[in-house]
C-alpha positions as CSV (number, residue, x, y, z in Angstrom):
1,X,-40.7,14.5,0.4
2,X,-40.9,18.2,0.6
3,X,-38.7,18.4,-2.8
4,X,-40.7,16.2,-4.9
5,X,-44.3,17.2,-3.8
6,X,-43.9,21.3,-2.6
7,X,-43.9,21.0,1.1
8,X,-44.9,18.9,4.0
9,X,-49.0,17.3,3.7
10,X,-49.4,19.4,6.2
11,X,-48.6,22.5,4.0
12,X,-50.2,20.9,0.5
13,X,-52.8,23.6,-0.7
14,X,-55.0,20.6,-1.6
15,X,-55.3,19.2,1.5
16,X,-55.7,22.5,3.5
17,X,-58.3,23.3,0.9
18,X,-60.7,20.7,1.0
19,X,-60.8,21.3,5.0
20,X,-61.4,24.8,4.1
21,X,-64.3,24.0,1.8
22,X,-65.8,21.7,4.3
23,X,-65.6,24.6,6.7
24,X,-67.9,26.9,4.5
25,X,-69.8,24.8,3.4
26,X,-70.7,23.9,6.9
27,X,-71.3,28.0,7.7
28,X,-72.8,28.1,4.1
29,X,-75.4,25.8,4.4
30,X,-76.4,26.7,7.9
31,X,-77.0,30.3,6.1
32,X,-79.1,29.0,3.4
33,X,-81.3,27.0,6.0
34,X,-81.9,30.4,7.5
35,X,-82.2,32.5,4.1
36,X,-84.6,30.3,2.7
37,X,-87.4,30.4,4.6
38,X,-86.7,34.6,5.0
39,X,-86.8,35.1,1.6
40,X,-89.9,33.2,1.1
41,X,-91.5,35.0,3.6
42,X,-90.7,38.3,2.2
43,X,-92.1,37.6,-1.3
44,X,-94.6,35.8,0.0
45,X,-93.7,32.4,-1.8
46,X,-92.8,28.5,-1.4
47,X,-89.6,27.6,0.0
48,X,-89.3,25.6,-3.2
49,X,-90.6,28.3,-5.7
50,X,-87.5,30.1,-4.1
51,X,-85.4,27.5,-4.6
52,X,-86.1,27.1,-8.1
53,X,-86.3,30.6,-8.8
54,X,-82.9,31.7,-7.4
55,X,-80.8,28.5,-8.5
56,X,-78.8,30.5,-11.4
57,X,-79.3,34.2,-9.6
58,X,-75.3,34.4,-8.6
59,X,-77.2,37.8,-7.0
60,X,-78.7,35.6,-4.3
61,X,-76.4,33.5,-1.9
62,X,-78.2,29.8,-3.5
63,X,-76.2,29.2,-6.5
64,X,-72.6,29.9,-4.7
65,X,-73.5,26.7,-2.7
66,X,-73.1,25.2,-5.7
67,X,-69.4,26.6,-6.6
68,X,-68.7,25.6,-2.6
69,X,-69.5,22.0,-3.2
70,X,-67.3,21.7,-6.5
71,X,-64.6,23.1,-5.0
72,X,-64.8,21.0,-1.9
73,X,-65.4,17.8,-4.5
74,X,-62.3,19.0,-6.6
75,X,-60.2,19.7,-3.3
76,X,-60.9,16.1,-1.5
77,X,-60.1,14.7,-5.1
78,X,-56.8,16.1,-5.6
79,X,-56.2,15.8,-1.9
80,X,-56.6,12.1,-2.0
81,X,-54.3,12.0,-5.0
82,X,-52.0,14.0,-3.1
83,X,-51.9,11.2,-0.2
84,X,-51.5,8.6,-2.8
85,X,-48.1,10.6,-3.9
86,X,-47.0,10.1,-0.2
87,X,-47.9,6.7,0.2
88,X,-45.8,5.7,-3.1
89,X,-42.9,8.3,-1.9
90,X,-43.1,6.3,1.4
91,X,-42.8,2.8,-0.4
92,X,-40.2,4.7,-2.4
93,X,-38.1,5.8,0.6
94,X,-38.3,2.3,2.1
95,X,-37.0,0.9,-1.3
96,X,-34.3,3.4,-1.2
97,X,-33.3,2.4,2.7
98,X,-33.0,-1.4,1.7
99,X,-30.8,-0.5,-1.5
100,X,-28.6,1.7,0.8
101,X,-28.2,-1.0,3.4
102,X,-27.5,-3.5,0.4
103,X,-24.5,-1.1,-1.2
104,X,-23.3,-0.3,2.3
105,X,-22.6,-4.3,2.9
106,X,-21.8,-4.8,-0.7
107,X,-19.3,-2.0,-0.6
108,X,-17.7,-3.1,3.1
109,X,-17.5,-6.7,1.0
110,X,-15.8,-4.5,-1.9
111,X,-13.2,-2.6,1.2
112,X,-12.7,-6.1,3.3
113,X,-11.7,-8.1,-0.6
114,X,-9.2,-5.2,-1.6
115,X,-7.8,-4.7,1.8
116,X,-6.9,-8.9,1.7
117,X,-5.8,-7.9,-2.1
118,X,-3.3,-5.4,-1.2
119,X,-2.0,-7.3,2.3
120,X,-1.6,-10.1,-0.4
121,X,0.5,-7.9,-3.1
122,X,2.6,-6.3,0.2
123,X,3.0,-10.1,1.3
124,X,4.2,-11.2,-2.4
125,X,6.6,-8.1,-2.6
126,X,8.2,-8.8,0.4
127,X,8.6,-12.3,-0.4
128,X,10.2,-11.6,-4.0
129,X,12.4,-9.0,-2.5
130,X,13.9,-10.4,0.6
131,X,15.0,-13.6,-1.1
132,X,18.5,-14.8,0.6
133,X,20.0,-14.2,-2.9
134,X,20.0,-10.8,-2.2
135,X,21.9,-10.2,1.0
136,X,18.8,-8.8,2.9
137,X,19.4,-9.3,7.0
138,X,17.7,-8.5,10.2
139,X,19.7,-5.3,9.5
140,X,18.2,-4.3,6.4
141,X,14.9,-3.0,5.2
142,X,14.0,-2.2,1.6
143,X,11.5,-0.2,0.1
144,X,9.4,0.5,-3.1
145,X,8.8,4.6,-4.5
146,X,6.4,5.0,-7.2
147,X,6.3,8.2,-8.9
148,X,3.1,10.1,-8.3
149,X,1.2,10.8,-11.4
150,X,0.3,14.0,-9.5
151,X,3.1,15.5,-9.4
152,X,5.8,14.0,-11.3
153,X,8.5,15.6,-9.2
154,X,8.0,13.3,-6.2
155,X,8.0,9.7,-5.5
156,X,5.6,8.2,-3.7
157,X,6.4,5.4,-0.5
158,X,3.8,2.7,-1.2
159,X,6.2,-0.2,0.6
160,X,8.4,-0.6,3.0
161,X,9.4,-3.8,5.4
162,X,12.3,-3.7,7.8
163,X,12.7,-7.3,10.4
164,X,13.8,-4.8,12.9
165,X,10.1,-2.8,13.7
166,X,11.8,0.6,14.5
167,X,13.4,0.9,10.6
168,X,9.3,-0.2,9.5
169,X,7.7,3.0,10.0
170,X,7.3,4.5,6.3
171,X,9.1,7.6,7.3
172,X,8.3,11.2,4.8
173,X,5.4,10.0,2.4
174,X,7.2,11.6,0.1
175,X,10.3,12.1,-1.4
176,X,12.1,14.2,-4.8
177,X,13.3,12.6,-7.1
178,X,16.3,14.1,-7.6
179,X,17.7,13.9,-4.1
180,X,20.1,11.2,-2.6
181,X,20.9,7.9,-4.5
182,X,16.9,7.0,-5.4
183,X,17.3,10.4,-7.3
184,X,20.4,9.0,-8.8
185,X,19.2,5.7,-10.2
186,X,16.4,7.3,-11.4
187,X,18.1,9.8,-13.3
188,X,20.7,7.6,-14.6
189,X,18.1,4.3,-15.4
190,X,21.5,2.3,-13.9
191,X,21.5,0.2,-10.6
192,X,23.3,2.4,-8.1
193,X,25.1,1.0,-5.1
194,X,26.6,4.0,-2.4
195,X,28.7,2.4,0.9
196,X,30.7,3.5,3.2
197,X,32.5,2.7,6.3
198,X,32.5,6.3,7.7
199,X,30.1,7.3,10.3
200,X,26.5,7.3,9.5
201,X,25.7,11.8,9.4
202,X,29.3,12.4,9.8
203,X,31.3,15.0,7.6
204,X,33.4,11.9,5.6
205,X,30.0,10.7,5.0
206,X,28.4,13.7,3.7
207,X,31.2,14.8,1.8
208,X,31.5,10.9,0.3
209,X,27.5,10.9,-0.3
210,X,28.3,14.1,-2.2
211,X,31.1,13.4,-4.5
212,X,29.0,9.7,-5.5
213,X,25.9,12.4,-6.6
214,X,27.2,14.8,-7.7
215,X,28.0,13.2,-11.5
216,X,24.3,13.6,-12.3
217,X,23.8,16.6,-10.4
218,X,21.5,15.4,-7.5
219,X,21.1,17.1,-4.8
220,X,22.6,15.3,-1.2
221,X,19.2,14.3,0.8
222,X,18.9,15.2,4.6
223,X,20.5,12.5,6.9
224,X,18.0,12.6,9.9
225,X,16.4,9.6,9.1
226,X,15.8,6.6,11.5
227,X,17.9,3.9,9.9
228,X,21.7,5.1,10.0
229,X,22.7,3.3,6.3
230,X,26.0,2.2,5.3
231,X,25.2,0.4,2.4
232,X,22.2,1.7,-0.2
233,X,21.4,0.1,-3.8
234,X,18.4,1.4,-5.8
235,X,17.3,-0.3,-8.9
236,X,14.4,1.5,-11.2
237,X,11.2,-0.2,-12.0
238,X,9.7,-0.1,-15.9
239,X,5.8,0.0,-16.2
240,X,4.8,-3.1,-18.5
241,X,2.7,-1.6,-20.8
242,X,4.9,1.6,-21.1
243,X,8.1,0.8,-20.3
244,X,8.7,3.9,-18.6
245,X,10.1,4.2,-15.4
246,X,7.6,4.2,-12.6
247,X,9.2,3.2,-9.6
248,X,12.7,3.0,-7.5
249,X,13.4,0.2,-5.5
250,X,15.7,0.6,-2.6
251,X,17.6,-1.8,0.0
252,X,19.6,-0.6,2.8
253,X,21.7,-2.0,5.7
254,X,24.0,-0.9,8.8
255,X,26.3,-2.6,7.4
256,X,28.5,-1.2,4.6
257,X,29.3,-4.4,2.5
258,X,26.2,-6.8,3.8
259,X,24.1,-6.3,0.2
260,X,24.9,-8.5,-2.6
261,X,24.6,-6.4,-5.4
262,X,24.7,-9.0,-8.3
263,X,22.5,-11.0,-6.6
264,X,20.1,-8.3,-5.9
265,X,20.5,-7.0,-9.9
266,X,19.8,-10.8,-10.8
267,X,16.9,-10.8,-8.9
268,X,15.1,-7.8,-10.3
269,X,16.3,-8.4,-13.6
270,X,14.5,-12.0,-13.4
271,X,11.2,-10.6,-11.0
272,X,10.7,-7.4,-13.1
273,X,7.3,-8.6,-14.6
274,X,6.1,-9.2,-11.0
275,X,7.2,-6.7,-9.3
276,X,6.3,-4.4,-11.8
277,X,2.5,-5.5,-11.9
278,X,2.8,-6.1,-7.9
279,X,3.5,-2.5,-7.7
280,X,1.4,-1.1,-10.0
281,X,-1.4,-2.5,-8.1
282,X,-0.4,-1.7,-5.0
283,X,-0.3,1.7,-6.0
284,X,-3.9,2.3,-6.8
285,X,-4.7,0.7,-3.8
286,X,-2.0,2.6,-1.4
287,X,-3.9,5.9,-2.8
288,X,-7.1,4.3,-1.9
289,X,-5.7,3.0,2.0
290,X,-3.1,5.7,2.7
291,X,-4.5,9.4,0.6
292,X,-2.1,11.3,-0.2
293,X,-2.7,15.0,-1.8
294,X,-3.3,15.1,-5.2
295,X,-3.1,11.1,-5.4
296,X,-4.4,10.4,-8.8
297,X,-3.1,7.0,-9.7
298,X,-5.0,5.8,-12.6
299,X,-6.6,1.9,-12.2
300,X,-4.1,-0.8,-13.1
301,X,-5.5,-3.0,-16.3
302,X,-4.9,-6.6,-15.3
303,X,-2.6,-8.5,-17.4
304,X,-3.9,-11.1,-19.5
């Protein structure tokens, strides 16, 4: 209220002036019942000759009574105006309350309907990519990085499922993409497929992780991760309106020959409109669940 209309109605000039007028004209007119009659006594004269005589004399006190009582008139006036402004702000305000109340349930509506969206595209991913045809066990997990649109250098870890609850956790949000064999497949647009039977962190397997990177130059990633993998294949993902790589999709298991890798290339090859829209989807809302710095994934454009 106090932006639209100057101040509180306490504070409105209007309003304090009409009370101020109503004050003097109180005093005034008590002083002209008493100057009246004096004055007519001096010059000897009717009260009402001395009236009439001093109506326009601004020298005498009679005519200001006048002025008083126009500016009390034009005070109360404007005062009244002024309360009508409230009355309306206050119907205003209530209007206001009821449309907030109306967004706040539409919008919790709007939060409750993407939340089932996006359990619903997590739910379809994991469907599509833990088909039997692939290999995937109770000792397996895959997951899904998008590259951020941020920042172009990192991918982005918008899915992950793992049967076994202690490999689920999604881990760094983050990761580059030119590190360890996501980097790779990334770099070389080619289904990649690393295994060993060494040790999980152990020297052979460092040194073996190495020599498998190091013909596209990407750098060995850190091994202190929960799930100690023997077997990792990583297959890019193409946006379909683009058809640029968005995306890396990655399976891994304890086990160092558990993954079918035909089967798992067959599958992506035959799901890649899916999972490509799936993803693309579940990106935008990922940003909007789980914010990352500098998320700025642009809204999907549903497929006709």
């Amino acid at each position: 209220m106090a932006g639209i209309y100057g101040g509180c109605w306490v504070k409105n000039w209007w309003f304090l002036g009409s009370h101020v007028a109503s004050i003097v004209f109180a005093l005034f007119s008590a002083f002209i019942s008493w100057w009246l009659p004096w004055r007519a006594s001096i010059i000897d004269a009717r009260i009402v000759e001395v009236a009439k005589s001093s109506a326009l004399d601004f020298t005498t006190p009679l005519p200001w009574l006048g002025v008083i009582v126009f500016l009390w008139i034009l005070s109360v006036v404007k005062s009244h105006e002024f309360r009508q402004k409230v009355r309306d702000f206050e119907k205003l305000s209530d209007n206001y309350d009821l449309l907030e109340t109306d967004y706040y349930e539409e919008t919790e509506g709007h939060r409750e309907t993407k939340e089932s969206y996006y359990a619903s595209l997590r739910s379809s991913l994991r469907y599509i990519l833990t088909q039997t045809s692939t290999g995937f066990s109770e000792r397996c997990r895959v997951t899904v990085y998008r590259l951020h649109d941020a920042d172009t250098k990192m991918f982005r870890n918008i899915f992950r499922h793992a049967p076994q609850h202690r490999f689920n956790e999604p881990g760094r949000d983050a990761i580059p993409v030119s590190e360890g064999v996501v980097g790779l497949a990334y770099a070389t647009s080619a289904l990649q497929n690393f295994r060993s039977e060494e040790a999980f962190g152990s020297e052979e397997y460092v040194a073996k992780l190495e020599n498998f990177l190091e013909s596209a130059n990407i750098k060995n990633p850190r091994l202190n991760t929960r799930m100690p993998s023997q077997q990792i294949v990583c297959k890019t993902i193409s946006d379909l309106n683009t058809g640029f790589q968005v995306g890396v999709v990655v399976y891994e298991c304890m086990d160092p020959d558990a993954l079918n890798v035909d089967g798992i290339m067959a599958l992506l090859t035959q799901e890649d409109q899916n999972i490509s829209r799936f993803v693309s989807h579940l990106a935008v809302l990922d940003a909007d669940f789980n914010p990352f710095p500098h998320d700025a994934y642009p809204m999907a454009v549903a497929d006709e």
